[in-house]
MARTOR-6796 format. One record per atom (N, C-alpha, C): x, y, z; residue in three letters; atom name; residue number from 0. Coordinates in steps of 0.05 Angstrom, whole numbers. Example, Ala and Ser with C-alpha at 12.3 -4.5 7.8 and 13.67 -1.06 7.14 Angstrom:
BEGIN
       px       py       pz   vonu   kemar   sedo
      264     -114      156    ala       N      0
      246      -90      156    ala      CA      0
      264      -66      156    ala       C      0
      257      -45      142    ser       N      1
      273      -21      143    ser      CA      1
      258        1      157    ser       C      1
This chain:
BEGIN
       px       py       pz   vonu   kemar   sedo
     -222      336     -149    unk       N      0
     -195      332     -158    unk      CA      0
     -194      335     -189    unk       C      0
     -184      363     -195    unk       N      1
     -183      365     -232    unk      CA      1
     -152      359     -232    unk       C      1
     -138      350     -244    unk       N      2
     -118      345     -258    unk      CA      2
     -110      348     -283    unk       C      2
     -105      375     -283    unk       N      3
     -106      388     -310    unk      CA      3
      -76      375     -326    unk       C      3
      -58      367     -312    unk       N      4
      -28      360     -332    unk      CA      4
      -13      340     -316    unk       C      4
        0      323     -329    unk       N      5
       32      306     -323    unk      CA      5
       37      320     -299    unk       C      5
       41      342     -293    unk       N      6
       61      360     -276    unk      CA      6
       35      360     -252    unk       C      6
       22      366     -249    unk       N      7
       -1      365     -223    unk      CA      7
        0      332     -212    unk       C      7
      -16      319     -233    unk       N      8
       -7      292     -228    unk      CA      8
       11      279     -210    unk       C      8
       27      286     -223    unk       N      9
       58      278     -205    unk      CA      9
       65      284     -185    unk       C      9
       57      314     -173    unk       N     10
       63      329     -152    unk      CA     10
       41      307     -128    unk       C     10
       12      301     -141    unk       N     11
       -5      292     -122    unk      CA     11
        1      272     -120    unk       C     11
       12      240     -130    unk       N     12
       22      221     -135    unk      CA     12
       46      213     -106    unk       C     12
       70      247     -113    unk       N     13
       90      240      -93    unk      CA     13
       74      241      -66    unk       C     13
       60      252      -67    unk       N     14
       46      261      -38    unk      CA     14
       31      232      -23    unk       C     14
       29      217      -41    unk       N     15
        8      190      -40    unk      CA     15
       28      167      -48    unk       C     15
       46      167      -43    unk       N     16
       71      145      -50    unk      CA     16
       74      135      -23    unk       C     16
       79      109      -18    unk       N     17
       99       93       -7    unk      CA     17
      118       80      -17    unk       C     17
      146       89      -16    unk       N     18
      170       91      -27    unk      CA     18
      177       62      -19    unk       C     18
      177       35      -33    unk       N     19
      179       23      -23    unk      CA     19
      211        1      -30    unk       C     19
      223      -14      -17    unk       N     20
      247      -34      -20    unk      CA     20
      240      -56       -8    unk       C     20
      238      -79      -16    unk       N     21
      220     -105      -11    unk      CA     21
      244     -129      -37    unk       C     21
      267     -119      -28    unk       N     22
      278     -137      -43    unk      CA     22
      290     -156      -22    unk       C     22
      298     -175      -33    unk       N     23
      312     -189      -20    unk      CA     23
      339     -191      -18    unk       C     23
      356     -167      -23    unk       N     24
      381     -163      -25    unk      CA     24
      388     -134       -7    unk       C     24
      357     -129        5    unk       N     25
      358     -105       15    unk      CA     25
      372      -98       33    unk       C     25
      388      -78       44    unk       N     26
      410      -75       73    unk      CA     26
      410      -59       81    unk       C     26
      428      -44      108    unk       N     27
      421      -20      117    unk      CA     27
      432        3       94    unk       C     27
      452        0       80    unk       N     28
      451       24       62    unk      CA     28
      434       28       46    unk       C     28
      427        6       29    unk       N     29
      399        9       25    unk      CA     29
      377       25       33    unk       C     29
      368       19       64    unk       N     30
      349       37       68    unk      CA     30
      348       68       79    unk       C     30
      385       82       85    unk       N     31
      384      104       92    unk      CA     31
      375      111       52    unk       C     31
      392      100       36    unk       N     32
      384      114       21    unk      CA     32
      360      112       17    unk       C     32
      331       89        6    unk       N     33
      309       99       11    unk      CA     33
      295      119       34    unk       C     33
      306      123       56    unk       N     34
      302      150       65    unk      CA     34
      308      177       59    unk       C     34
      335      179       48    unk       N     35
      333      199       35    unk      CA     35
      327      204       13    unk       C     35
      311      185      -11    unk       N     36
      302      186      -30    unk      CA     36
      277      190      -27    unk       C     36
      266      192       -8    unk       N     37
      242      191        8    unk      CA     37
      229      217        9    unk       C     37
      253      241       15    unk       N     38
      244      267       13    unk      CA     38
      265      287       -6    unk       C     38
      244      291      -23    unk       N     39
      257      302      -56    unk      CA     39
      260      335      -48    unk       C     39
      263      343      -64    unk       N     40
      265      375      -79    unk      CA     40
      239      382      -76    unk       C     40
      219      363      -87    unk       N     41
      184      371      -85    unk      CA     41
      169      368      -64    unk       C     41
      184      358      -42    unk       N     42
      162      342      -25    unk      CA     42
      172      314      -23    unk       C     42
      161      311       -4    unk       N     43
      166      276       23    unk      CA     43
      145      255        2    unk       C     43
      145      229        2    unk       N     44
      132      217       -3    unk      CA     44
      112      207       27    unk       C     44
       90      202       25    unk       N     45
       76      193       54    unk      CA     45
       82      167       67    unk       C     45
      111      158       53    unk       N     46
      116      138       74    unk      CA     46
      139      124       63    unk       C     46
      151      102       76    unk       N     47
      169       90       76    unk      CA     47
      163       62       76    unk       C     47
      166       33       56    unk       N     48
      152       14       66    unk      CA     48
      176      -13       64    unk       C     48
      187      -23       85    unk       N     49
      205      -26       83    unk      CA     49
      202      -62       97    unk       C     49
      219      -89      102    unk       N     50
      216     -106      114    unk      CA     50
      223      -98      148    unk       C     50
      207     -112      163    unk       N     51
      209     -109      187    unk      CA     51
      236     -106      197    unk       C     51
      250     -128      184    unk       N     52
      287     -118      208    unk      CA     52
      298      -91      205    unk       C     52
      290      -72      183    unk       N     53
      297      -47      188    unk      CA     53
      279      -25      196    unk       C     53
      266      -41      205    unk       N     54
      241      -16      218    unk      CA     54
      259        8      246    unk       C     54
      272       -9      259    unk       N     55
      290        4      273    unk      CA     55
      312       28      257    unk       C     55
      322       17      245    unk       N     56
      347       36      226    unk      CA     56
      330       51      219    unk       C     56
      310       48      204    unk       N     57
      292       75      187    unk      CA     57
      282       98      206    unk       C     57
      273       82      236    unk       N     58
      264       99      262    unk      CA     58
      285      118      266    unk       C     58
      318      107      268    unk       N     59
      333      125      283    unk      CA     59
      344      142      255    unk       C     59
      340      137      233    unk       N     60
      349      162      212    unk      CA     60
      332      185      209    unk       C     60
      306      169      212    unk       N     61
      275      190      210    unk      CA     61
      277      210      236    unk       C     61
      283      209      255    unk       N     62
      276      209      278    unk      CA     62
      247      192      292    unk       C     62
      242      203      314    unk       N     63
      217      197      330    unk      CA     63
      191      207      316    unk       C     63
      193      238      306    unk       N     64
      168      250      300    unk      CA     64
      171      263      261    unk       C     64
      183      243      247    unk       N     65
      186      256      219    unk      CA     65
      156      258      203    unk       C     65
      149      269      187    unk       N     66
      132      272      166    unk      CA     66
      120      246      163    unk       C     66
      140      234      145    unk       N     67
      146      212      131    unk      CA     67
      141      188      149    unk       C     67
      118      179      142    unk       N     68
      116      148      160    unk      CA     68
      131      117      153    unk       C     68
      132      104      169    unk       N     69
      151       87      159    unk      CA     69
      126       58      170    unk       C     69
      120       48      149    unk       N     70
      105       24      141    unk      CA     70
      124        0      139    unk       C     70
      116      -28      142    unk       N     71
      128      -53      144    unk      CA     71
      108      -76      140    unk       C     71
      127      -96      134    unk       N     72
      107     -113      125    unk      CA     72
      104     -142      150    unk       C     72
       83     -155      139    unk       N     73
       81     -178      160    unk      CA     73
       60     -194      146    unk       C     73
       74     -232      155    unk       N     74
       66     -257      139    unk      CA     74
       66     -249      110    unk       C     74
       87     -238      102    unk       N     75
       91     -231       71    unk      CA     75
      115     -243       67    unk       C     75
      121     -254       48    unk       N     76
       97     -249       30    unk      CA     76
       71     -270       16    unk       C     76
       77     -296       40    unk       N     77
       60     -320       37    unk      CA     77
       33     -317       40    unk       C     77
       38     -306       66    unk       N     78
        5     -298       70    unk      CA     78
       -9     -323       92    unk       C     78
       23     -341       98    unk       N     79
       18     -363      107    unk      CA     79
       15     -371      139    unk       C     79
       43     -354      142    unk       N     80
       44     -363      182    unk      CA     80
       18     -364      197    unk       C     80
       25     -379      217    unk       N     81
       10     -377      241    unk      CA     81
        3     -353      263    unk       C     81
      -21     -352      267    unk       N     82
      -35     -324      272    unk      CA     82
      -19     -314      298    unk       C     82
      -11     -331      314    unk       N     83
       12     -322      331    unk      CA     83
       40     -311      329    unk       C     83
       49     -323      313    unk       N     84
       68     -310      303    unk      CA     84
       71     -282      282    unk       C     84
       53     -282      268    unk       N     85
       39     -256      251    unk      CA     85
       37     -233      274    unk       C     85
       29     -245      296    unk       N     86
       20     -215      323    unk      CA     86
       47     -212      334    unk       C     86
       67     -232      338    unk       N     87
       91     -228      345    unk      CA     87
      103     -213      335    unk       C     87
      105     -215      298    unk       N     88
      118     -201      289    unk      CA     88
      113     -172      286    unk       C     88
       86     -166      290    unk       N     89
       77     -139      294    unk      CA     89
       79     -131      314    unk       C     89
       89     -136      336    unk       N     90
       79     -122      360    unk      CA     90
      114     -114      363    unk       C     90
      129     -134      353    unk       N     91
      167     -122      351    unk      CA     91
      165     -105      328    unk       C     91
      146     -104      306    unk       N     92
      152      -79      288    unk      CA     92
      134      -42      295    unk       C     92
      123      -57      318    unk       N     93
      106      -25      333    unk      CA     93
      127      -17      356    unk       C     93
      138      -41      365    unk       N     94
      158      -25      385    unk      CA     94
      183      -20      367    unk       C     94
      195      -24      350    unk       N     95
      207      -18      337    unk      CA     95
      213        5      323    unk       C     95
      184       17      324    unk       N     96
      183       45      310    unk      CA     96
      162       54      288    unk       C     96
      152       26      277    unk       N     97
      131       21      251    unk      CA     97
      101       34      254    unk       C     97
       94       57      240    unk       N     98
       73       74      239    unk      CA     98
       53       49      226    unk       C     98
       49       41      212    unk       N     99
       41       29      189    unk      CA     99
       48      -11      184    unk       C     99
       23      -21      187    unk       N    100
       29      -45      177    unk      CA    100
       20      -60      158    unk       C    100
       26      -68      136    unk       N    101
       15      -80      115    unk      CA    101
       13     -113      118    unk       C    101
      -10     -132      120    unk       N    102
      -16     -149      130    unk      CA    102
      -31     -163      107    unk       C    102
      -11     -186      100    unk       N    103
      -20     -207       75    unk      CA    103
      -36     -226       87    unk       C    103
      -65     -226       87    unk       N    104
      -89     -244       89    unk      CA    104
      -78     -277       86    unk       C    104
      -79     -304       95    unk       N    105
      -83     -319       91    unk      CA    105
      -99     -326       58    unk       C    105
      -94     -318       44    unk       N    106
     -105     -322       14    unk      CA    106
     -107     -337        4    unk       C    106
      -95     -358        7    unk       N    107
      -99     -390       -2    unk      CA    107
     -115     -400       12    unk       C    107
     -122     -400       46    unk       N    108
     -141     -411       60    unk      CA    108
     -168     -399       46    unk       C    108
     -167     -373       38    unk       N    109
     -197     -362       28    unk      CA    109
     -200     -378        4    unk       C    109
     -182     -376      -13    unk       N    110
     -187     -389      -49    unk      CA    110
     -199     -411      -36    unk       C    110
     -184     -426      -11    unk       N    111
     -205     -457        1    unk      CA    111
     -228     -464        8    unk       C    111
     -236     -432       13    unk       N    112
     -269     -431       29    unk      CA    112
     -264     -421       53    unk       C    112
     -233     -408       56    unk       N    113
     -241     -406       95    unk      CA    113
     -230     -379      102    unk       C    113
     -263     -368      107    unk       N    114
     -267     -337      106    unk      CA    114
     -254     -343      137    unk       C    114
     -261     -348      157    unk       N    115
     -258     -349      179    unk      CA    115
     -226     -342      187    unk       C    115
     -216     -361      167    unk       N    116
     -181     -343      170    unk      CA    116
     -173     -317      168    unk       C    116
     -174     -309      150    unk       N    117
     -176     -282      149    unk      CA    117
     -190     -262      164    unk       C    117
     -213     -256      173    unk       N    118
     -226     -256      202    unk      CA    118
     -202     -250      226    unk       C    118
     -196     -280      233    unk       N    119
     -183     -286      255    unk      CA    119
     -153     -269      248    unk       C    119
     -139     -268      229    unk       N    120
     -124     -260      222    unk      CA    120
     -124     -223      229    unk       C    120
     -143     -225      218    unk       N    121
     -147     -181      207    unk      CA    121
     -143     -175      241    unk       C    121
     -165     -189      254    unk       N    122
     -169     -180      277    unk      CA    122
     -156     -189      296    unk       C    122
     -133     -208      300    unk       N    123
     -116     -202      321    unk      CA    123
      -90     -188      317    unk       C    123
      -94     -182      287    unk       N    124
      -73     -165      279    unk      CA    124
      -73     -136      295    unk       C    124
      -97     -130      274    unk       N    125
     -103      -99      292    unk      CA    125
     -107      -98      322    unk       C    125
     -103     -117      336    unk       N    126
     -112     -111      369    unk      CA    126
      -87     -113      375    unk       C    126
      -58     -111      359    unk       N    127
      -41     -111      380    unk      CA    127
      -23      -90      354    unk       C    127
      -40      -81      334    unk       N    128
      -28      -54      320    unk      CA    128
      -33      -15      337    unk       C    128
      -44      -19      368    unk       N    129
      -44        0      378    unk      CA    129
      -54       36      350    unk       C    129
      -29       44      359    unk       N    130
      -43       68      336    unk      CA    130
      -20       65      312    unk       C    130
      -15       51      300    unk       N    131
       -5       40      275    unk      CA    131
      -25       40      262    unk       C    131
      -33       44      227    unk       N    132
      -51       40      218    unk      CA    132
      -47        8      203    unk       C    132
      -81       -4      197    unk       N    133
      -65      -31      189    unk      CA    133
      -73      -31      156    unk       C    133
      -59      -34      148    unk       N    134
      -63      -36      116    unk      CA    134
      -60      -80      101    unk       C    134
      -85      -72       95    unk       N    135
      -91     -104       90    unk      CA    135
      -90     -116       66    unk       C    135
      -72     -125       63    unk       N    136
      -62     -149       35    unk      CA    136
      -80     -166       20    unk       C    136
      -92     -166        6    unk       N    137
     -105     -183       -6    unk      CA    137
     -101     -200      -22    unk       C    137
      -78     -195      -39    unk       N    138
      -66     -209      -59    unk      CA    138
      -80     -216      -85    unk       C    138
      -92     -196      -98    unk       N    139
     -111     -200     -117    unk      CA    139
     -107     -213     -138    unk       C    139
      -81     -208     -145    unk       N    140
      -77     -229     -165    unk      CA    140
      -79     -256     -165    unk       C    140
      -73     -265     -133    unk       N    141
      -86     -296     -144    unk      CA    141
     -106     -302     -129    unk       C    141
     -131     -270     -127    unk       N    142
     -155     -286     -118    unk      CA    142
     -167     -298     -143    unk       C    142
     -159     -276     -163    unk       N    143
     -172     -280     -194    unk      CA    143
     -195     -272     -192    unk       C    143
     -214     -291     -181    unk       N    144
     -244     -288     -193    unk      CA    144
     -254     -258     -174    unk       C    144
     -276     -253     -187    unk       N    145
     -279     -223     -183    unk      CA    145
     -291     -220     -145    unk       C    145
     -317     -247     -146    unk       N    146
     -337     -241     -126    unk      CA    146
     -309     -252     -101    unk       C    146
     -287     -265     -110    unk       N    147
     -270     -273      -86    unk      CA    147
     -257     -245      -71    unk       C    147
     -260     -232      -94    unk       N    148
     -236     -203      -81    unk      CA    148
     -252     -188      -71    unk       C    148
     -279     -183      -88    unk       N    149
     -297     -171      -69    unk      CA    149
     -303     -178      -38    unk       C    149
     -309     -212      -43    unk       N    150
     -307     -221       -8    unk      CA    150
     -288     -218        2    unk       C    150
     -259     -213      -10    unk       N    151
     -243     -213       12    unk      CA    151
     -242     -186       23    unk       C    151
     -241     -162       17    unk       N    152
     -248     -144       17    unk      CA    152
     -263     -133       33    unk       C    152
     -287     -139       45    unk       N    153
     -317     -144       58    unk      CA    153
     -300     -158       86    unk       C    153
     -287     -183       77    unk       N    154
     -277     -184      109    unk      CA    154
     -261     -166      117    unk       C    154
     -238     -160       99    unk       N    155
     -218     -150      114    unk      CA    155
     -230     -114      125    unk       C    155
     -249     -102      112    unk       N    156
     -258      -81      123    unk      CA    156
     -275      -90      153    unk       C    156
     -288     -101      150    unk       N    157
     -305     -115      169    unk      CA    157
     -289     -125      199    unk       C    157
     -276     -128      199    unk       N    158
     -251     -137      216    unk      CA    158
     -220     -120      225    unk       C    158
     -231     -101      211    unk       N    159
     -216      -71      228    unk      CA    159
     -195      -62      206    unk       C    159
     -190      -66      174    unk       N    160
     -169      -56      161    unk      CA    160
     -180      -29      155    unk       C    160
     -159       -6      160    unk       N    161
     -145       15      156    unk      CA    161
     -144       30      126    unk       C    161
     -141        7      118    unk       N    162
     -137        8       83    unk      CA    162
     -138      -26       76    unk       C    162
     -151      -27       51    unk       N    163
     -149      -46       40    unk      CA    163
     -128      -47       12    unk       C    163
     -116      -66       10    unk       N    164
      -87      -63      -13    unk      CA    164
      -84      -88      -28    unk       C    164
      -84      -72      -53    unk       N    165
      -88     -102      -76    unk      CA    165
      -64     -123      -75    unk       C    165
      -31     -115      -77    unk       N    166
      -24     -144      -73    unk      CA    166
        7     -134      -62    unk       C    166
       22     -165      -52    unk       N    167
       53     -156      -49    unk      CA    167
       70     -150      -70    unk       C    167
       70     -148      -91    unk       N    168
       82     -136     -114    unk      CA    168
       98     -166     -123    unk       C    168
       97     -183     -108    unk       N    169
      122     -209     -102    unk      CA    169
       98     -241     -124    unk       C    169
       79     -232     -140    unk       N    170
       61     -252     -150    unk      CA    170
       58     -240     -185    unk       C    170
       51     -261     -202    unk       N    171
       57     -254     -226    unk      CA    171
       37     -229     -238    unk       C    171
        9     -221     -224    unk       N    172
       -8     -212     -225    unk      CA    172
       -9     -189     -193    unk       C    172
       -4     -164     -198    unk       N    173
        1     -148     -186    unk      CA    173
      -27     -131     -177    unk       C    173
      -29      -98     -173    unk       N    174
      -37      -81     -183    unk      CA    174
      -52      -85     -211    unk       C    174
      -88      -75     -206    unk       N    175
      -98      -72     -237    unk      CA    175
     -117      -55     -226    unk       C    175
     -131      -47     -247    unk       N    176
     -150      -26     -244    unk      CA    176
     -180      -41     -235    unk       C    176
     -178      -69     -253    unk       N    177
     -198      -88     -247    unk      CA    177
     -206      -92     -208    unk       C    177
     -185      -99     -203    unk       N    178
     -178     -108     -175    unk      CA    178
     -184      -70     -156    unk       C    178
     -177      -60     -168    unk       N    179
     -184      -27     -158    unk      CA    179
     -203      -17     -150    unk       C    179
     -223      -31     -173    unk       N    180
     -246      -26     -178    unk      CA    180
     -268      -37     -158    unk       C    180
     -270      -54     -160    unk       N    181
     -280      -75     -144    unk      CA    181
     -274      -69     -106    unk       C    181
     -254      -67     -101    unk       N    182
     -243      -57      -80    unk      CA    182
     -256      -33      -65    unk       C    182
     -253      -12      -91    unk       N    183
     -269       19      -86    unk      CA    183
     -293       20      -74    unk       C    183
     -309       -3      -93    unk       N    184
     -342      -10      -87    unk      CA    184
     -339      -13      -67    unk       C    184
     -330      -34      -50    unk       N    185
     -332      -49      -26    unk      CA    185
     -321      -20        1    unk       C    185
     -301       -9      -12    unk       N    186
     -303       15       19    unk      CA    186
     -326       32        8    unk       C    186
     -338       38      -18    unk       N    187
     -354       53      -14    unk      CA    187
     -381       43       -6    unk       C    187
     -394       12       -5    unk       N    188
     -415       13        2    unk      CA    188
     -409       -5       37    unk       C    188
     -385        1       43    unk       N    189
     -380       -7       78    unk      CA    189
     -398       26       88    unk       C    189
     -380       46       73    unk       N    190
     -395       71       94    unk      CA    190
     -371       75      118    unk       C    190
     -354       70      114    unk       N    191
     -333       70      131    unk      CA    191
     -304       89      117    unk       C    191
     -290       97      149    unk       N    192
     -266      107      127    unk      CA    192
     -248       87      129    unk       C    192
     -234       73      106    unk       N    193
     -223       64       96    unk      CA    193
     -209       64       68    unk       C    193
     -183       64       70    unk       N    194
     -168       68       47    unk      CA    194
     -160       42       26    unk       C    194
     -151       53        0    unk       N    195
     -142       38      -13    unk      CA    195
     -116       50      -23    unk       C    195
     -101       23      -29    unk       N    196
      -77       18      -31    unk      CA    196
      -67       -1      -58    unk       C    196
      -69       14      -85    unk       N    197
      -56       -6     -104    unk      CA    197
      -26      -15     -105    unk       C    197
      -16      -32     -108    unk       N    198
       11      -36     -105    unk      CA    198
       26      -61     -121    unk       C    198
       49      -42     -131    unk       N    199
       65      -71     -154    unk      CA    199
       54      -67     -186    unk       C    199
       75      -59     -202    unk       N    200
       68      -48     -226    unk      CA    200
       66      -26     -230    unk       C    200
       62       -7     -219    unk       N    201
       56       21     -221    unk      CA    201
       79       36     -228    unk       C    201
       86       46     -252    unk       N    202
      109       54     -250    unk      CA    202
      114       78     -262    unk       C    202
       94       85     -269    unk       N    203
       87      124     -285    unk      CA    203
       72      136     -273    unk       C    203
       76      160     -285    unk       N    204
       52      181     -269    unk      CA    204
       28      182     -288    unk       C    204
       34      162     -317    unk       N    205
        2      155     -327    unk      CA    205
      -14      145     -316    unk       C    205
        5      114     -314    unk       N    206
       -7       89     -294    unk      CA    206
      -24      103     -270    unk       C    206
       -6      121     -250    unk       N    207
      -21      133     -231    unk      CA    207
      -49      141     -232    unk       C    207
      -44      161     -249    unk       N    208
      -68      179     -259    unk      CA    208
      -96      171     -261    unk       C    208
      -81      144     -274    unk       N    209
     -117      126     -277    unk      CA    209
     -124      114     -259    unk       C    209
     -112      109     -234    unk       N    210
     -120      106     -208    unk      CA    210
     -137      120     -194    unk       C    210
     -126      148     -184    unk       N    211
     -134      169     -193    unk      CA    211
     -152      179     -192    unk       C    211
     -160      177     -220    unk       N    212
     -186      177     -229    unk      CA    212
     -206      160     -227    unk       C    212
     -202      128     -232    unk       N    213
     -220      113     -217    unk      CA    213
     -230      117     -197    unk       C    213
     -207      121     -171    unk       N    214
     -219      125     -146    unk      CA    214
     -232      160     -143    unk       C    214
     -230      176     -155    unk       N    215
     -251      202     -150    unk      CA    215
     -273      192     -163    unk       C    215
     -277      179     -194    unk       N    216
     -304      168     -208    unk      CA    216
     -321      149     -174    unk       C    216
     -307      134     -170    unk       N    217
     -324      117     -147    unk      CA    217
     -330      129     -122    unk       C    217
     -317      144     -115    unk       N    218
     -313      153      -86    unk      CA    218
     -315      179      -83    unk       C    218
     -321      193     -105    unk       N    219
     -326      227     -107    unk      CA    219
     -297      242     -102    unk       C    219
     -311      277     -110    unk       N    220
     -280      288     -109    unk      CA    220
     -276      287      -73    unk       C    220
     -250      299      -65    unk       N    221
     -246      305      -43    unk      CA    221
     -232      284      -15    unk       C    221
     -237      258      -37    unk       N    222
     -240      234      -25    unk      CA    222
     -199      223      -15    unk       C    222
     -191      226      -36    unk       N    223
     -165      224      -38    unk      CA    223
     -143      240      -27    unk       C    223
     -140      229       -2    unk       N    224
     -113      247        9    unk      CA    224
     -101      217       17    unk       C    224
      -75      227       35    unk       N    225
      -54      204       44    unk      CA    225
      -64      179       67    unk       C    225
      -94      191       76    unk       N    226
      -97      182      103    unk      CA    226
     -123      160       78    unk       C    226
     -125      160       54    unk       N    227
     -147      143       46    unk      CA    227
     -132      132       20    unk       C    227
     -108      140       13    unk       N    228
     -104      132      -17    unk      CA    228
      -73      136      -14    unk       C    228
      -58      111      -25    unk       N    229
      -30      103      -18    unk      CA    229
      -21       92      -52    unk       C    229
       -3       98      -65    unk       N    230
        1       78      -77    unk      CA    230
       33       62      -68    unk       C    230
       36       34      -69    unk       N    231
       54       27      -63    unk      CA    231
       78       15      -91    unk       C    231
       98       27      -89    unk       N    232
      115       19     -113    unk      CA    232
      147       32     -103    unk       C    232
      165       22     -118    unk       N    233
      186       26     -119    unk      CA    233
      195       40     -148    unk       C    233
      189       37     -165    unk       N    234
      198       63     -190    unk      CA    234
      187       80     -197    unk       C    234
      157       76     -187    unk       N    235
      141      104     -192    unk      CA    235
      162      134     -184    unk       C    235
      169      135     -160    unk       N    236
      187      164     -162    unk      CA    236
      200      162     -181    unk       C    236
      227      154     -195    unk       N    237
      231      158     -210    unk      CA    237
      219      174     -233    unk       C    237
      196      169     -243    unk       N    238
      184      180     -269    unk      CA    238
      172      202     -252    unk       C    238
      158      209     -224    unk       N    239
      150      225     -216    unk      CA    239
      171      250     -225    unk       C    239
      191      245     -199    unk       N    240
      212      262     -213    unk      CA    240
      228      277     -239    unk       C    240
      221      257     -257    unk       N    241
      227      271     -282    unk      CA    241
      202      289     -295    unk       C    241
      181      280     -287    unk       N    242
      163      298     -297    unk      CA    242
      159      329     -282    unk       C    242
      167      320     -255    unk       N    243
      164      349     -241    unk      CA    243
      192      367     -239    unk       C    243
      211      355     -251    unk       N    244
      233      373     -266    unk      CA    244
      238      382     -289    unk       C    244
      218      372     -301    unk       N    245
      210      374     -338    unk      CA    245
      241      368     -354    unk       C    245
      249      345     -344    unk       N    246
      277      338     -352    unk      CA    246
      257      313     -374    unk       C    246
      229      303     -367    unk       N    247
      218      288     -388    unk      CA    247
      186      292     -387    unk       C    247
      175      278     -406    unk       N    248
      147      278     -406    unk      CA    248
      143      251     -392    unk       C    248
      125      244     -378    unk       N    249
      115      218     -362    unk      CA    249
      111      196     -387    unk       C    249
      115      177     -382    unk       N    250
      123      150     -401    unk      CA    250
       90      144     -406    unk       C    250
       80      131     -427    unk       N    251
       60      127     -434    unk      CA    251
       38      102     -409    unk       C    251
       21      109     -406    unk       N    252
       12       85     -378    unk      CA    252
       14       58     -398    unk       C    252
       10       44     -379    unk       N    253
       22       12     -388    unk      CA    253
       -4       -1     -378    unk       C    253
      -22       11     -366    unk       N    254
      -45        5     -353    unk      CA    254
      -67       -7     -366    unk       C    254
      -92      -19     -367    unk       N    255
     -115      -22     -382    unk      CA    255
     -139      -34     -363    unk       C    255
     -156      -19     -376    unk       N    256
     -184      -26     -362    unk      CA    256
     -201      -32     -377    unk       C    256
């Protein structure tokens, strides 16, 4: 993966987006328009990531068989419910229409010492995610310490995640390169395919870039397509777009490592 300019960048970026609305004011107009914001002038973003009660609406605008996958969330953004109800809510967002599930770990039980939740969690998730892929929450920002995110990480691959994903965008400490990093290691010395997923903060096609690049430095070229590398954000298009209409230059990254 050479990335010679802003303008390449961006083009590979839209391709690796989940377009996401996770507000809490969110409604159905809301999400036809995130669907149709969904697929630009340049190209579809790889997904749609939306709260479970519109997983239906997004199904019947998308159709049955669109491009564009449509991802949802579950026990987000606490990370808290009970493991029964977490499978409940997944199993109404797969019949519902939901390609994609993003699944916030019990993270406070781990900061406690209890790997075992998460475990129990990952894995009755995925046994009733059929062929949905499951994309697993970690919430890095408030694992903080390094060897915690690495362990969490280690379980949540270990226990059937799809992708592993730094946080709900919904905590003061989002998306970092630190948390990226660490992450990368862990699918690269599983030996497994498994993706990563930064999310929350991301909001240039600088910011992107150094993603990016982290993940080809760790994971070699070739590594990065939609089925291994997601970023999750809500303004990133924006700046995508302006760069790939040359209406601007991409905003300076805001990022640091």
């Amino acid at each position: 993966m050479e990335l010679q300019s802003p303008r390449e960048a961006a083009a590979f970026a839209l391709s690796l987006l989940d377009l996401t609305n996770l507000r809490d004011d969110c409604d159905e107009a809301a999400i036809e328009n995130l669907c149709l914001r969904a697929q630009t002038p340049y190209g579809h973003t790889a997904a749609i990531c939306i709260w479970p009660r519109f997983v239906a609406k997004a199904r019947a605008i998308l159709g049955p068989d669109h491009a564009i996958r449509i991802a949802t969330v579950v026990n987000f953004p606490s990370g808290d419910l009970p493991v029964v109800e977490v499978v409940a809510e997944t199993e109404k967002a797969v019949a519902d229409g939901a390609d994609e599930i993003d699944l916030v770990i019990p993270y406070r039980a781990l900061i406690a010492g209890n790997e075992q939740a998460v475990t129990d969690m990952v894995t009755s998730v995925k046994a009733v995610c059929g062929d949905a892929r499951l994309k697993v929450i970690l919430e890095t920002g408030e694992l903080k310490d390094a060897a915690l995110v690495r362990r969490a990480s280690d379980l949540a691959i270990a226990a059937g995640a799809d992708f592993i994903k730094t946080s709900t965008g919904k905590v003061a400490v989002n998306a970092t390169l630190e948390a990226s990093d660490l992450m990368l290691q862990a699918i690269r010395d599983s030996k497994q395919r498994v993706g990563l997923k930064p999310a929350g903060g991301i909001s240039t096609v600088a910011d992107a870039d150094l993603y990016l690049r982290l993940a080809e430095a760790i994971m070699g070229p070739n590594w990065i397509m939609p089925s291994t590398f997601r970023f999750g954000a809500s303004s990133l298009l924006d700046d995508i777009l302006a760069v790939l209409s040359g209406n601007a230059q991409s905003r300076a990254s805001s990022g640091s490592y």
